[in-house]
C-alpha positions, 0 to 999 in steps of 0.5 A: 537502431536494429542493435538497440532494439535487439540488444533491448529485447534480449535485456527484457528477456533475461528480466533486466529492465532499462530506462533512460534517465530523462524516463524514470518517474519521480519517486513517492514521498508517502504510502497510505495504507487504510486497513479499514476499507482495503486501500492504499494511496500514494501521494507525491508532493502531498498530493495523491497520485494513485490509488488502489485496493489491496489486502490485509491481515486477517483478525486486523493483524496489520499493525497501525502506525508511521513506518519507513520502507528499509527493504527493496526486494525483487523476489519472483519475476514471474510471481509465482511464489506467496510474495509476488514479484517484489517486497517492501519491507517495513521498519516494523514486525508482526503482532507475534514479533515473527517476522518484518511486515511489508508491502508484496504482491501475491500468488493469490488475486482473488484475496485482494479487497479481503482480510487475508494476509498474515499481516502484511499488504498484499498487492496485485502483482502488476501494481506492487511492481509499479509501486516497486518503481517509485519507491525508494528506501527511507519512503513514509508509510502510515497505517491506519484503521479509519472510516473516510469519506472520498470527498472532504466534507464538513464535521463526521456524522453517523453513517447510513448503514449502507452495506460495505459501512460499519454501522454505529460509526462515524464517517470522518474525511479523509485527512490531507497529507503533506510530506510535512504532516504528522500522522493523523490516526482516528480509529474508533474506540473498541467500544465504537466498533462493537 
């Protein structure tokens, strides 16, 4: 026993992680990324299981779309570099065609909530770190720029102009995700957002 727990001890000094099988979490089957208020979700089975607030490109330079994780990085154990701990690189590139577009942490905590990548999702460090754990590559990844509401309701109606709103706007709900359904994108018109 004391073996175990020195042995245990010296592999999460060095940086190892070590899990039983019988622990590992089920992996994700699909990550929602919501550029319009900051969000991402993670559903498993169609259903959602987490979520949490995160940043993205400044100028709305995220791009919009289906993507798949083909990346799985772990970059700074200590985060302490522009990408955090870990990247999740995506089957996408940036608007300028300079670089792969990903989910990473960051060295910067406070730009969370904000528009203040350069594109990609910046994460908290200790949430890309455990979105890291359930994700495996080929996971589906959507991108979408829409207002939602957090409890379904019935048909989109104009929004009160509450602040943090986007006035002029509809408010639609937000769309049910099954691991079979196509991607459901409902970004307002240029027109609408001006």
């Amino acid at each position: 026993m004391l073996r175990r727990l020195l042995l245990a001890s010296l592999l999460a000094c060095c940086g190892l992680v070590v899990a039983a099988a019988t622990s590992s979490p089920r992996p994700v089957d699909r990550i929602v990324v919501n550029k319009w208020n900051n969000t991402l979700k993670v559903y498993r089975d169609g259903q959602l299981v987490w979520h949490l607030r995160v940043a993205t490109g400044t100028d709305r330079s995220t791009p919009v779309g289906q993507f798949k994780v083909i990346q799985r990085w772990p970059v700074d154990r200590l985060g302490r570099g522009p990408y955090g701990t870990h990247w999740l690189g995506l089957n996408t590139l940036g608007r300028q065609q300079r670089g792969r577009i990903g989910i990473h942490g960051t060295n910067e905590p406070a730009s969370i909530g904000k528009y203040a990548s350069h594109g990609c999702v910046r994460c908290r460090n200790a949430d890309i770190a455990r979105l890291y754990a359930l994700t495996p590559l080929g996971t589906a990844v959507w991108i979408i720029d829409q207002a939602v509401r957090p409890e379904p309701v019935g048909p989109a109606r104009p929004a009160s102009g509450r602040a943090g709103r986007r006035p002029g706007l509809a408010t639609v709900e937000e769309p049910t995700v099954t691991s079979s359904s196509p991607p459901v994108v409902l970004a307002p018109s240029l027109e609408e957002r001006q």
